[in-house]
C-alpha positions as a Markdown table, in Angstrom:
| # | Residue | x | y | z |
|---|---|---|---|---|
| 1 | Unk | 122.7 | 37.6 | 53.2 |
| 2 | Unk | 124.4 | 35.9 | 50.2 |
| 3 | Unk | 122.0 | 33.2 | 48.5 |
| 4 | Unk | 124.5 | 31.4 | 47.4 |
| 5 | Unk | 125.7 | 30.5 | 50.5 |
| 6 | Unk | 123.7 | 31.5 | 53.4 |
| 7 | Unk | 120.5 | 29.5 | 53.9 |
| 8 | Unk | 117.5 | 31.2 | 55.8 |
| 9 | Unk | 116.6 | 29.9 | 58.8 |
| 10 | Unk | 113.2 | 29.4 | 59.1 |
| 11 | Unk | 111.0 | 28.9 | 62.3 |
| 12 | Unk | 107.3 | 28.0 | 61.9 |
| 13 | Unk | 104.7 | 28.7 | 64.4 |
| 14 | Unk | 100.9 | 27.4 | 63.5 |
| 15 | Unk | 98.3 | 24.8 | 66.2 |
| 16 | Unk | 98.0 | 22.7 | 63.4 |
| 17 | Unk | 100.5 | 19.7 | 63.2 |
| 18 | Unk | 99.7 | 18.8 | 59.7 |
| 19 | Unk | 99.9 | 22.2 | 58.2 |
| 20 | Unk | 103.4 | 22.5 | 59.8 |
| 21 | Unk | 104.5 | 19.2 | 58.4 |
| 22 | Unk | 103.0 | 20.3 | 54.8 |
| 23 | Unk | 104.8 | 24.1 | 55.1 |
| 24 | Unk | 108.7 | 22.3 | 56.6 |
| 25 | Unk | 108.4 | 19.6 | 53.7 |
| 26 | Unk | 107.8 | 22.7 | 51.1 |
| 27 | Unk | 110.5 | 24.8 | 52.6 |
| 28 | Unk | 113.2 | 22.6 | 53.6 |
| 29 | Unk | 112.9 | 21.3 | 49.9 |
| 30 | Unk | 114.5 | 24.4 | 48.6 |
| 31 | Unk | 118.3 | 24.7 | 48.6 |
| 32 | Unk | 118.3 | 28.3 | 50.2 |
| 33 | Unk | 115.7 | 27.7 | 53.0 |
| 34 | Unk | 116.0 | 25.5 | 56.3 |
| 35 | Unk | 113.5 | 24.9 | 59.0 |
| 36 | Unk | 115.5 | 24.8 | 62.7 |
| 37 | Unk | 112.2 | 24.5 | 64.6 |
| 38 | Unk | 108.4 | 24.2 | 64.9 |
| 39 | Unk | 106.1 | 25.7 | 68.0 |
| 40 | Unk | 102.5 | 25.3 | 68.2 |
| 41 | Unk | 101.3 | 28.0 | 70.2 |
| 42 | Unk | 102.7 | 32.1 | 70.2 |
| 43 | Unk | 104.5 | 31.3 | 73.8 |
| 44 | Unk | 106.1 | 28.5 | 72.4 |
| 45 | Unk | 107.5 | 30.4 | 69.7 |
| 46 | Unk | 108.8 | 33.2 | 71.2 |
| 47 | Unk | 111.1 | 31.1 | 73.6 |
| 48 | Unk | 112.2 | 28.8 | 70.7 |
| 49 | Unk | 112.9 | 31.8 | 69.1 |
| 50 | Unk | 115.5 | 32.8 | 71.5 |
| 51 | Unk | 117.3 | 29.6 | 71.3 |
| 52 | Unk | 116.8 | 28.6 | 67.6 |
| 53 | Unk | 118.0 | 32.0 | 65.7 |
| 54 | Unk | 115.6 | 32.1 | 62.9 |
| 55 | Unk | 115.8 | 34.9 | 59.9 |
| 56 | Unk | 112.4 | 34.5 | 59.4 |
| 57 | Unk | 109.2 | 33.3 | 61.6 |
| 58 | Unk | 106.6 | 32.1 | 59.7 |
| 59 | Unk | 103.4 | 33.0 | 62.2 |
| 60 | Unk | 99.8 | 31.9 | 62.3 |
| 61 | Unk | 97.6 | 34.5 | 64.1 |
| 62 | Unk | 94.9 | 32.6 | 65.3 |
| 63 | Unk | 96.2 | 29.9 | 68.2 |
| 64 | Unk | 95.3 | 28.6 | 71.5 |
| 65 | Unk | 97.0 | 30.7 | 74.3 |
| 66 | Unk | 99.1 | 33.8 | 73.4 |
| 67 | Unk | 97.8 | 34.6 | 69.7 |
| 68 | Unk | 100.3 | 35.6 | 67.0 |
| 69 | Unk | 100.0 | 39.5 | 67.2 |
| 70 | Unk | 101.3 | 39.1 | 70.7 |
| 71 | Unk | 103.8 | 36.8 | 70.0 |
| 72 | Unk | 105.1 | 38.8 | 67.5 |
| 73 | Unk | 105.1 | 41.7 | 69.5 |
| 74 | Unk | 107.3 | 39.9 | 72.5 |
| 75 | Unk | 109.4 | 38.1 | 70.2 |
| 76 | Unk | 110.5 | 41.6 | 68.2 |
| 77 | Unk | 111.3 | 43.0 | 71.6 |
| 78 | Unk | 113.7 | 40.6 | 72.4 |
| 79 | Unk | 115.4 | 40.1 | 68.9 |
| 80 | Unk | 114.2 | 43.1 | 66.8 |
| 81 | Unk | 116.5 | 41.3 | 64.0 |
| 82 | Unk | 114.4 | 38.4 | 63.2 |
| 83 | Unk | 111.2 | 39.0 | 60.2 |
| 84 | Unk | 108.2 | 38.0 | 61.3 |
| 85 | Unk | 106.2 | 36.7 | 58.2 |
| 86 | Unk | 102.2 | 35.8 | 58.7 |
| 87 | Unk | 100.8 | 32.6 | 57.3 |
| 88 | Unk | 97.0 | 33.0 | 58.2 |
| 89 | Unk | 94.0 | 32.5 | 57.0 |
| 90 | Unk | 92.4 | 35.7 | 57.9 |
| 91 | Unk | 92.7 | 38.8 | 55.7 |
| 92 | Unk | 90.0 | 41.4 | 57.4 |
| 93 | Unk | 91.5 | 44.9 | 57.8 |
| 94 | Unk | 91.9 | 44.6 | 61.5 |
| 95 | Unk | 93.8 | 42.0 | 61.9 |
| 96 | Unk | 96.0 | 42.6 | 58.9 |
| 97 | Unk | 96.6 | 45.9 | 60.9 |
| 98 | Unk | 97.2 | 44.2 | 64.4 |
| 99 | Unk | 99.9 | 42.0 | 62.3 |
| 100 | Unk | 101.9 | 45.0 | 60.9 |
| 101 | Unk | 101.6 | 47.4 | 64.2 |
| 102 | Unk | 103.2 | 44.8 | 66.1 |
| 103 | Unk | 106.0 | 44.5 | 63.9 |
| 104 | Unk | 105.2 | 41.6 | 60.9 |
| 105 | Unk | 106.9 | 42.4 | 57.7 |
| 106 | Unk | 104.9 | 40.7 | 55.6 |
| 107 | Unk | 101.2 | 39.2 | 55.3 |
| 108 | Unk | 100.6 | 35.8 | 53.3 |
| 109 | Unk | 97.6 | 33.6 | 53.0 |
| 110 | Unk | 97.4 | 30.0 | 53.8 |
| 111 | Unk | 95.4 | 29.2 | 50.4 |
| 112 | Unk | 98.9 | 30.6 | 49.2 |
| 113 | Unk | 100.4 | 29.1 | 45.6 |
| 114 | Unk | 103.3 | 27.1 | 47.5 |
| 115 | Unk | 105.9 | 29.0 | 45.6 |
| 116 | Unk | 104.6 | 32.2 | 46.8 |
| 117 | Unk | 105.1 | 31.1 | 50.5 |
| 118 | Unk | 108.5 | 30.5 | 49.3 |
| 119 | Unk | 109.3 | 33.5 | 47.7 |
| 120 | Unk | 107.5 | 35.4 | 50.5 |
| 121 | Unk | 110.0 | 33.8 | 53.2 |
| 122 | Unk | 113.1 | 34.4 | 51.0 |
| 123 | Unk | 111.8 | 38.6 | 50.3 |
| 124 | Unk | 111.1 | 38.3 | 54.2 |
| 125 | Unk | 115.2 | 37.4 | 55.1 |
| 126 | Unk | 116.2 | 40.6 | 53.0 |
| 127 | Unk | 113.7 | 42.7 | 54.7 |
| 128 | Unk | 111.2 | 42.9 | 51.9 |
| 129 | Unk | 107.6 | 42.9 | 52.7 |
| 130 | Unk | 105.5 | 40.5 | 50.8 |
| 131 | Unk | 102.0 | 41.1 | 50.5 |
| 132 | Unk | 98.9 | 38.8 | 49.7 |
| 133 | Unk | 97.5 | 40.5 | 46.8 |
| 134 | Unk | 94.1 | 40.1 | 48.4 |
| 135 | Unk | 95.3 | 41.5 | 51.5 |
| 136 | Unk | 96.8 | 44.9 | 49.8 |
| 137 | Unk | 93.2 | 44.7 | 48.2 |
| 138 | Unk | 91.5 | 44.9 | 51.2 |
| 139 | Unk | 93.3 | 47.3 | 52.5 |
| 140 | Unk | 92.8 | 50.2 | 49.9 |
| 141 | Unk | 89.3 | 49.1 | 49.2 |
| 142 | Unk | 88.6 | 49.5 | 53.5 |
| 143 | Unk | 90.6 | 52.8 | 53.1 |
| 144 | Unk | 93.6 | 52.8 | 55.6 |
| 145 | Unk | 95.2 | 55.9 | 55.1 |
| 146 | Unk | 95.8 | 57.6 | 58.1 |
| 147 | Unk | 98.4 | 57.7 | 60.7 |
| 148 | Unk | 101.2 | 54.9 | 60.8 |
| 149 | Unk | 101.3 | 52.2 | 63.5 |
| 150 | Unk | 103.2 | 53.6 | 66.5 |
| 151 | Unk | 106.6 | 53.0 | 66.5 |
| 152 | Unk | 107.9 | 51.4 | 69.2 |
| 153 | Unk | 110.4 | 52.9 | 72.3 |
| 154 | Unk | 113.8 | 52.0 | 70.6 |
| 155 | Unk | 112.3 | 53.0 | 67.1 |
| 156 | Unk | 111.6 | 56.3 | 68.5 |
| 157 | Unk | 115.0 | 56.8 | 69.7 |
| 158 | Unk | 116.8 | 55.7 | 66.7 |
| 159 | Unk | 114.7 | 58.0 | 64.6 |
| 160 | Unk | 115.0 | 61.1 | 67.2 |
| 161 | Unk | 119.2 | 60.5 | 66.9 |
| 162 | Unk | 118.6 | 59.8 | 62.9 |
| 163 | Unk | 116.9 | 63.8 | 62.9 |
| 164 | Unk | 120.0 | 64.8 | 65.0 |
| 165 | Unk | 122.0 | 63.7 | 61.7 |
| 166 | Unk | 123.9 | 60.7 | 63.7 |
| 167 | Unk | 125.4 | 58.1 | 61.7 |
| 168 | Unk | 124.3 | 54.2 | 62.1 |
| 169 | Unk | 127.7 | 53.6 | 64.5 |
| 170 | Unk | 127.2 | 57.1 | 66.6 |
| 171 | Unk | 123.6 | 56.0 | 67.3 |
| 172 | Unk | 124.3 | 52.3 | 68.4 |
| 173 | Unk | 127.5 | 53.7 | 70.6 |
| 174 | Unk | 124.6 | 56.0 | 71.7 |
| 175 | Unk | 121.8 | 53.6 | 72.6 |
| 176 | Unk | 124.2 | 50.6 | 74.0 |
| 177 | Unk | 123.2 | 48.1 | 70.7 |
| 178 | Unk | 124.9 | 47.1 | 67.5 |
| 179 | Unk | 124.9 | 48.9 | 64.5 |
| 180 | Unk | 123.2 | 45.6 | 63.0 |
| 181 | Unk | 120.3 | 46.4 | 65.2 |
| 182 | Unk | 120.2 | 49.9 | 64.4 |
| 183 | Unk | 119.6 | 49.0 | 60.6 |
| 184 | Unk | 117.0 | 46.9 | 61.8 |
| 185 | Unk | 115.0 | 49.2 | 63.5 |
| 186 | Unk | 115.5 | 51.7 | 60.9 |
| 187 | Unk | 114.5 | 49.6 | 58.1 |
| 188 | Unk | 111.5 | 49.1 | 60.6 |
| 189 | Unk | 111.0 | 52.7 | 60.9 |
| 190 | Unk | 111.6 | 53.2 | 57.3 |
| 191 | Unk | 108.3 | 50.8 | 56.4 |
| 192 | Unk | 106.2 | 52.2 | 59.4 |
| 193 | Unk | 106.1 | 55.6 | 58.0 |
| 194 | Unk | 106.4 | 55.3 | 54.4 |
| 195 | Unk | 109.7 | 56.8 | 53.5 |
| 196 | Unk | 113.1 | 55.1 | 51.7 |
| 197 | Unk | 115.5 | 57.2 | 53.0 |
| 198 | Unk | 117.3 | 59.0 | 55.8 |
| 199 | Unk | 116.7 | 62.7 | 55.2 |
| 200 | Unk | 112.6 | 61.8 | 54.8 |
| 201 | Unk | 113.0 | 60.1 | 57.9 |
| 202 | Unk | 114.6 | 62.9 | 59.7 |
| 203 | Unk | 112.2 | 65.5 | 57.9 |
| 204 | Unk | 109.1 | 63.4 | 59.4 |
| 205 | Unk | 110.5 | 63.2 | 62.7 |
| 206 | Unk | 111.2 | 66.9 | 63.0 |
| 207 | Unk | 107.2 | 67.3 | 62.1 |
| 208 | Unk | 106.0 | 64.1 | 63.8 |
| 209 | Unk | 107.8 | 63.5 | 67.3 |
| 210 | Unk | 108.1 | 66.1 | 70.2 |
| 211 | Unk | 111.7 | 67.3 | 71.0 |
């Protein structure tokens, strides 16, 4: 995405109708950031989703109906290439690790400095993974190491086909998607098991996954 010309399309997804007027006021007042829809509730927003092709999804977790964790989960299996970004006001471990497992990128607070929502979405639409300071806090003080959230069917088989030494085109020829997507999921993959690069993700799937 080039800044300079691109904007991010932004889709918002919270119960509250005044918070969602406050956060499309804030983001549609920045030159690189548009809002192209609002839903109220985690159905809602996965079949706008579909139909509104946001970058980014900015989602509250706690909503009447389907909650955000499971919104975000259905709405990354139908288009793996959108970031999921939460706006919430909770920040205990569990559902900061619900979030992430099901796919979120990023984790932001709704007591927030405005221009940090901002500069979370814009990190979000180049697939970088803003944290709440708080948030990163309480997860090393509640000790998370351990095993990374499960990866998903298609990450699995993107990463089993990365191990195999196949090249981003080979795999998506392989797997019947584009080679967009494939970058998607591996950046997904990437995050999910703490590595930066190919080899490291090979290496882990030779000692992680069964042949």
């Amino acid at each position: 995405m080039t800044d300079d010309v691109l904007k991010v399309r932004v889709l918002l997804v919270d119960d509250h109708a005044l918070v969602r007027a406050g956060l499309s006021a804030l983001l549609d007042a920045h030159p690189q950031i548009t809002v192209v829809g609002e839903a109220s509730d985690g159905e809602q927003a996965v079949e706008l989703a579909q139909n509104a092709d946001p970058d980014v999804v900015l989602m509250d977790l706690s909503m009447p109906g389907m909650d955000g964790v499971t919104a975000t989960r259905k709405l990354l299996a139908l288009r793996p290439e959108i970031q999921v970004l939460v706006l919430t006001s909770f920040s205990d471990r569990n559902r900061v690790r619900d979030a992430l497992a099901a796919g979120a990128i990023g984790y932001l607070l709704k007591d927030s400095d405005p221009q940090d929502v901002v500069s979370g979405v814009l990190a979000a639409a180049k697939q970088g993974s803003p944290i709440d300071p708080r948030v990163a806090r309480t997860l090393l003080t509640e000790g998370t190491v351990g095993p990374p959230p499960p990866l998903s069917p298609r990450e699995t088989d993107v990463l089993r086909l990365v191990a195999k030494g196949m090249a981003n085109k080979q795999i998506g020829r392989a797997l019947g998607i584009s080679e967009r997507t494939v970058k998607v999921h591996l950046g997904n993959v990437f995050r999910r098991i703490g590595v930066q690069d190919r080899t490291s993700a090979a290496l882990w799937a030779k000692e992680n996954l069964q042949s």
